[in-house]
LUMPATI-440614 format. One line per 2 residues: number of its first residue (from 1); their letters; for each residue x, y, z of N, C-alpha, C. Coordinates in steps of 0.05 Angstrom, whole numbers. Last residue first. Layout:
BEGIN
NUM> a> X:Y:Z:X:Y:Z:X:Y:Z ~ ...
//
This chain:
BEGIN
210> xx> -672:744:-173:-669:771:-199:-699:764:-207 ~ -705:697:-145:-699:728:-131:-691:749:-159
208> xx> -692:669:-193:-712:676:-178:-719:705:-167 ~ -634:662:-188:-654:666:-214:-677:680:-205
206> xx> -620:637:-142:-618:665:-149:-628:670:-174 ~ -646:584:-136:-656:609:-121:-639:634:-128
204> xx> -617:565:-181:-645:568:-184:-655:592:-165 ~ -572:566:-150:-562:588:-183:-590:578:-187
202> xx> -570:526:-119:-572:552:-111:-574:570:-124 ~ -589:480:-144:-605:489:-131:-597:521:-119
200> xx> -528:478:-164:-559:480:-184:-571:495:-167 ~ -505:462:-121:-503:482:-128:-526:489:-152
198> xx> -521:410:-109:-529:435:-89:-526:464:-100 ~ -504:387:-150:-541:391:-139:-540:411:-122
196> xx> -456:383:-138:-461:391:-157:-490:406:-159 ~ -435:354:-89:-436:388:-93:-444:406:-117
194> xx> -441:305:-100:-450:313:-80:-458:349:-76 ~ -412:295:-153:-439:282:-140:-453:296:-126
192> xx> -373:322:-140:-381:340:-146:-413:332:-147 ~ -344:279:-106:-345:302:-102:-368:321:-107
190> xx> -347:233:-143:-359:229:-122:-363:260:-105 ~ -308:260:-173:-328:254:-190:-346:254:-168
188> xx> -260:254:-142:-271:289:-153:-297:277:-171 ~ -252:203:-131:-261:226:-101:-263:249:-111
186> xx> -242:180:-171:-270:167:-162:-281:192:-135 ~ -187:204:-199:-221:216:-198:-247:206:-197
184> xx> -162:172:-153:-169:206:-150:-194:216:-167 ~ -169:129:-163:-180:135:-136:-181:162:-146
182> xx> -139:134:-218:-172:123:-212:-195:137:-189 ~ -100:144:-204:-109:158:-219:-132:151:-219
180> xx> -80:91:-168:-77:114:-157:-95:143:-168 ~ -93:47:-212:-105:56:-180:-105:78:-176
178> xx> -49:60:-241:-78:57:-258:-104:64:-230 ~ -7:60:-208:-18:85:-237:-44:83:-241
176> xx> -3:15:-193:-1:30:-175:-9:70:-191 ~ 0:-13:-241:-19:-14:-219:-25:3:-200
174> xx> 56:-3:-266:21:6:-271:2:1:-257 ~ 94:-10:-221:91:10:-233:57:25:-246
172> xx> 78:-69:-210:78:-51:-208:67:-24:-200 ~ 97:-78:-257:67:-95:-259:65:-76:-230
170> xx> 156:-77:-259:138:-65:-288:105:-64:-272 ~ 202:-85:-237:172:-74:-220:155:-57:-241
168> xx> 246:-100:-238:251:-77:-253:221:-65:-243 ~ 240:-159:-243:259:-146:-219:254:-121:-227
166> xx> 200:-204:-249:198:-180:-263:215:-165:-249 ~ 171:-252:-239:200:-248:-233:214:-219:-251
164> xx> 120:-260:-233:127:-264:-270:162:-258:-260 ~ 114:-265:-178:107:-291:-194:115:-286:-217
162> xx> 135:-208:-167:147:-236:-152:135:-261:-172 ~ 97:-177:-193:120:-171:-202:141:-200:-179
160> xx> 49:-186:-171:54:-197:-203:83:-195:-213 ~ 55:-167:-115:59:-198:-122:62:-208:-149
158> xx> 48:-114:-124:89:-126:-133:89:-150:-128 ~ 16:-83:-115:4:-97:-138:32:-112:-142
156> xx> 6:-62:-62:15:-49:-86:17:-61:-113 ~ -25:-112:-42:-36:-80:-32:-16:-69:-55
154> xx> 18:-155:-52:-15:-155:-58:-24:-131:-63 ~ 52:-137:-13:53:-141:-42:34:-142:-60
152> xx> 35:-136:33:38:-107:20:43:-112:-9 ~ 15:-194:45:-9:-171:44:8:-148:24
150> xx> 78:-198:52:57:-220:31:26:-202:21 ~ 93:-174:93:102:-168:72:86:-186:44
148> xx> 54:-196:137:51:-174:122:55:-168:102 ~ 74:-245:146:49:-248:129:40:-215:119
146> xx> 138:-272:151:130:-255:144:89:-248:131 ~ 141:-333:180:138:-327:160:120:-299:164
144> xx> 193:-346:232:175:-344:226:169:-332:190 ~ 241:-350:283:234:-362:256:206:-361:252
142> xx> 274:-317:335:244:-331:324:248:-332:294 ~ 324:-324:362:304:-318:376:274:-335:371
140> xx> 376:-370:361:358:-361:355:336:-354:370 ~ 447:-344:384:425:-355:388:401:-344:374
138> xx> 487:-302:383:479:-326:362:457:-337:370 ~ 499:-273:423:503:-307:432:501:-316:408
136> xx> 485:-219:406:511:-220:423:515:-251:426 ~ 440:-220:373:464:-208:359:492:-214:379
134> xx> 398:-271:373:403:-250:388:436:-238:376 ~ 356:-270:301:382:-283:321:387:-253:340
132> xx> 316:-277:265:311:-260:284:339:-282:299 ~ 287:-291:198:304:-297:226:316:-279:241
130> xx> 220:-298:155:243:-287:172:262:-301:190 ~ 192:-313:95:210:-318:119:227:-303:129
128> xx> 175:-314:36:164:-289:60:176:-298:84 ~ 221:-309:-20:209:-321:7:193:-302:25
126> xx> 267:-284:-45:243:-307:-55:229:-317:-37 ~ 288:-246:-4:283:-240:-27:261:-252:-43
124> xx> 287:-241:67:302:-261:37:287:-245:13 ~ 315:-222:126:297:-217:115:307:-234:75
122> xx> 337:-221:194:347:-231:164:318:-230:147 ~ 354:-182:245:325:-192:228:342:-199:201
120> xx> 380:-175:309:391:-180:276:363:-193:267 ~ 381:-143:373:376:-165:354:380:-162:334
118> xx> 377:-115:411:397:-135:412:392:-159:396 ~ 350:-69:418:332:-95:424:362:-113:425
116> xx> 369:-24:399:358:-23:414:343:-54:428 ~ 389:-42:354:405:-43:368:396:-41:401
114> xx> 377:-88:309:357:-70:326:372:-64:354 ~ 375:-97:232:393:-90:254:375:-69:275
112> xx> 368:-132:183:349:-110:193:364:-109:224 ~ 388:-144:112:400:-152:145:387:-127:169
110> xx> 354:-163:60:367:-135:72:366:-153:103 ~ 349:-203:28:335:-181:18:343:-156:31
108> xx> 389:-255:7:378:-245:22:371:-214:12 ~ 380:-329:-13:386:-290:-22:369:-273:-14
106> xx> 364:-377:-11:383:-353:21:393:-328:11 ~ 311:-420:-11:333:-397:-26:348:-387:0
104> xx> 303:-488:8:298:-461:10:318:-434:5 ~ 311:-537:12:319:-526:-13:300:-502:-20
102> xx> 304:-557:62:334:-552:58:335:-536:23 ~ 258:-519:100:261:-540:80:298:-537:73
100> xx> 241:-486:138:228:-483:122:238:-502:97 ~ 267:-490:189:253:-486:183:225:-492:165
98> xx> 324:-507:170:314:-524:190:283:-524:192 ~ 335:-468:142:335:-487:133:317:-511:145
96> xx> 335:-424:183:320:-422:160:314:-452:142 ~ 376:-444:215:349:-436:221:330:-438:199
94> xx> 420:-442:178:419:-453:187:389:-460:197 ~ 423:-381:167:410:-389:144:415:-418:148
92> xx> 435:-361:215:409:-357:211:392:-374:184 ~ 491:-375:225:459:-388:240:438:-382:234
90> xx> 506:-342:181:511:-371:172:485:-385:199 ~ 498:-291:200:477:-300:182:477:-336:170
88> xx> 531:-288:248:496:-287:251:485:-301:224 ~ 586:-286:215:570:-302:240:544:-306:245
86> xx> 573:-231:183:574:-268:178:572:-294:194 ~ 566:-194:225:540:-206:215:545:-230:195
84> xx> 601:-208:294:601:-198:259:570:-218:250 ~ 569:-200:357:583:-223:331:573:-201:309
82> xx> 573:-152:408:550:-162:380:573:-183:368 ~ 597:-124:434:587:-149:448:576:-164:422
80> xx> 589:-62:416:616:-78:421:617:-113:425 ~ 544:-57:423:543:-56:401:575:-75:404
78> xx> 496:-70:471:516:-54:477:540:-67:444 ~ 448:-98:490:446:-78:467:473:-66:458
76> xx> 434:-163:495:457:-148:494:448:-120:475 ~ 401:-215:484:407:-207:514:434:-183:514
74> xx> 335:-195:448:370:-201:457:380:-196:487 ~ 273:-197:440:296:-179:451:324:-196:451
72> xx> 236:-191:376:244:-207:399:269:-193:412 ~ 181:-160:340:216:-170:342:221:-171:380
70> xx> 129:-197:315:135:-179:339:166:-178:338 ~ 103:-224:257:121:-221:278:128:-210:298
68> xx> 39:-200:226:69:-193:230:71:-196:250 ~ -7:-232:234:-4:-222:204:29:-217:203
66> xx> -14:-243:282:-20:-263:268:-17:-261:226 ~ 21:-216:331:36:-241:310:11:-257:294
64> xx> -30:-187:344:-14:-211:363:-4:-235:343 ~ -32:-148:318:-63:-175:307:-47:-196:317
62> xx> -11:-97:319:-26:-105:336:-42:-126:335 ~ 18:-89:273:22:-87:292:21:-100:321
60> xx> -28:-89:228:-7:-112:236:17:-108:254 ~ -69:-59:216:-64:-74:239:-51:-98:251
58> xx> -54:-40:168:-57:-16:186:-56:-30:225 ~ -55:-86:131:-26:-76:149:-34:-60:164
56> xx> -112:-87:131:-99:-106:154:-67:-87:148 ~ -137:-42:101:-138:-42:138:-116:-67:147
54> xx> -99:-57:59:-95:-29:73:-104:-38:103 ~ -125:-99:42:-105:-100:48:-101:-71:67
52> xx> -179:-80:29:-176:-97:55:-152:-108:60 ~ -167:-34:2:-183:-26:20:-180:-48:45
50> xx> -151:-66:-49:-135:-46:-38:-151:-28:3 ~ -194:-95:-61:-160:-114:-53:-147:-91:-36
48> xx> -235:-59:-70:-235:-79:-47:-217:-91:-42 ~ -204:-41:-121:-210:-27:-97:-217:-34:-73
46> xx> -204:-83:-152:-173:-76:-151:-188:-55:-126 ~ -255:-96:-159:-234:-112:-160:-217:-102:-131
44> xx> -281:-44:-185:-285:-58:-158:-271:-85:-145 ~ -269:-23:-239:-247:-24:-218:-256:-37:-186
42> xx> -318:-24:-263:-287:-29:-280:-267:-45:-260 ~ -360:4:-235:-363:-20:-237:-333:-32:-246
40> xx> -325:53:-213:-343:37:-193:-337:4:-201 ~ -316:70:-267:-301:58:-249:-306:48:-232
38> xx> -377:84:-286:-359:60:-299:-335:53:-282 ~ -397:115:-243:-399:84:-252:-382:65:-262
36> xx> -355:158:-249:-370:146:-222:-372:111:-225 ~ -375:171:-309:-343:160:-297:-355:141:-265
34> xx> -434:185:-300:-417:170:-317:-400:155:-312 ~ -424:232:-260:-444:202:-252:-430:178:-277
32> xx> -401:277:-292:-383:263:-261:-403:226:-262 ~ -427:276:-330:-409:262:-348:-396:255:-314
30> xx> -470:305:-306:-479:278:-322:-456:264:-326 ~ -442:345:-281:-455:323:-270:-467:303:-280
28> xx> -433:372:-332:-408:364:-316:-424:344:-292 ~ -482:387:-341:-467:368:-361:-449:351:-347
26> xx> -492:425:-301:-513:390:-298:-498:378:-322 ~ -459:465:-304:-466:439:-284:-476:419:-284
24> xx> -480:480:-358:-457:476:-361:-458:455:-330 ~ -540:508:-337:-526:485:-359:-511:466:-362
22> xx> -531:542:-290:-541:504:-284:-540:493:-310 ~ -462:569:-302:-494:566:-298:-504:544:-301
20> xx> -409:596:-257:-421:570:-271:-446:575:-276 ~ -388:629:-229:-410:642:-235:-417:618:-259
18> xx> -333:612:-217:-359:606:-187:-384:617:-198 ~ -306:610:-257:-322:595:-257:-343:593:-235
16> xx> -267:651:-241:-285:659:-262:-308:636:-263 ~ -234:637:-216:-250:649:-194:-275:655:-216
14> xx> -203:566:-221:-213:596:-221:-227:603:-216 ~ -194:517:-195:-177:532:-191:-180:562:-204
12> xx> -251:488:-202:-242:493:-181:-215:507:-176 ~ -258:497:-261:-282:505:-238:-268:514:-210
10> xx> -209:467:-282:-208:502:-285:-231:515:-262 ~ -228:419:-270:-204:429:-256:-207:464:-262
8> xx> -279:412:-300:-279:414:-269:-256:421:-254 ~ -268:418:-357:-291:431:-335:-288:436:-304
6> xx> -225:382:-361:-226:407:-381:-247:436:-366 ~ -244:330:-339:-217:355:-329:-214:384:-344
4> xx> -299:320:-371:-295:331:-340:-267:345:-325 ~ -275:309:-420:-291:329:-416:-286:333:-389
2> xx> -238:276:-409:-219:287:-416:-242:311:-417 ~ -276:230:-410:-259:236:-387:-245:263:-390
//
């Protein structure tokens, strides 16, 4: 590995290497096809999790509440009219109960405020559950279970960091390392795949011609 950055980063950030000869290319194309593979094969896991998570949040917008919630309107945007959020959250973690069981957690993960809508999103910490109260009556809008936030955990790898209870996001941290460095040189290996032959073939036809 440590041959191809030694070759291929200096290729492409100096001007001294555009006069590469098909030796030295076809090494750096034996050792790009190499890597290619072995990550290909290593990492096809963790690249199909990340590819079919990715498209679905991309369409959890739009998959009519079947991945993520829609937020619901209130009957009040006007900020003065709103109940304090201890008010809201004792109905909400009422709701929640009612919901989803009486010996469901209530540490909450962040109070999501839509002023524009007239609404309060309670969001939890050990749970993928939401509550959605109108901010001016108390009243509940919608109770539902979060399925995005369940996909994004997955998609950055922080479901290992929810099941080992890891608060500090060790699992993570390296996942999101080991991926991220991967993808990159699955798209400069796959790169040069492609631009490597071509260039052979052109440092043949100038042989030639001299």
């Amino acid at each position: 590995m440590h041959q191809f950055f030694f070759i291929f980063v200096p290729y492409i950030f100096h001007d001294s290497y555009t006069k590469m000869n098909n030796k030295q290319t076809a090494k750096l194309l034996k050792i790009s096809k190499k890597l290619h593979r072995i990550l290909a094969a290593s990492l096809f896991v963790v690249f199909l999790i990340i590819s079919m998570t990715g498209l679905l949040l991309g369409w959890k917008k739009n998959s009519n509440e079947l991945i993520m919630p829609k937020s619901y309107k209130g009957t009040s945007t006007d900020l003065s009219e709103w109940l304090s959020y201890d008010s809201l959250k004792t109905v909400a973690f009422k709701a929640l109960s009612d919901s989803a069981g009486p010996g469901v957690s209530y540490n909450l993960d962040r109070i999501d405020a839509r002023p524009s809508k007239g609404m309060v999103k309670f969001l939890f910490t050990d749970h993928y559950w939401e509550v959605q109260v109108d901010a001016a009556t108390a009243d509940i809008l919608h109770v539902a279970k979060r399925k995005s936030d369940f996909i994004e955990n997955i998609h950055d790898g922080s479901i290992l960091d929810h099941i080992f209870r890891t608060r500090e996001g060790y699992f993570k941290l390296v996942y999101t390392s080991v991926a991220g460095l991967s993808l990159l040189i699955f798209t400069l290996t796959g790169f040069w795949l492609w631009y490597g032959p071509k260039k052979i073939k052109r440092n043949k036809k100038k042989l030639r011609k001299s």
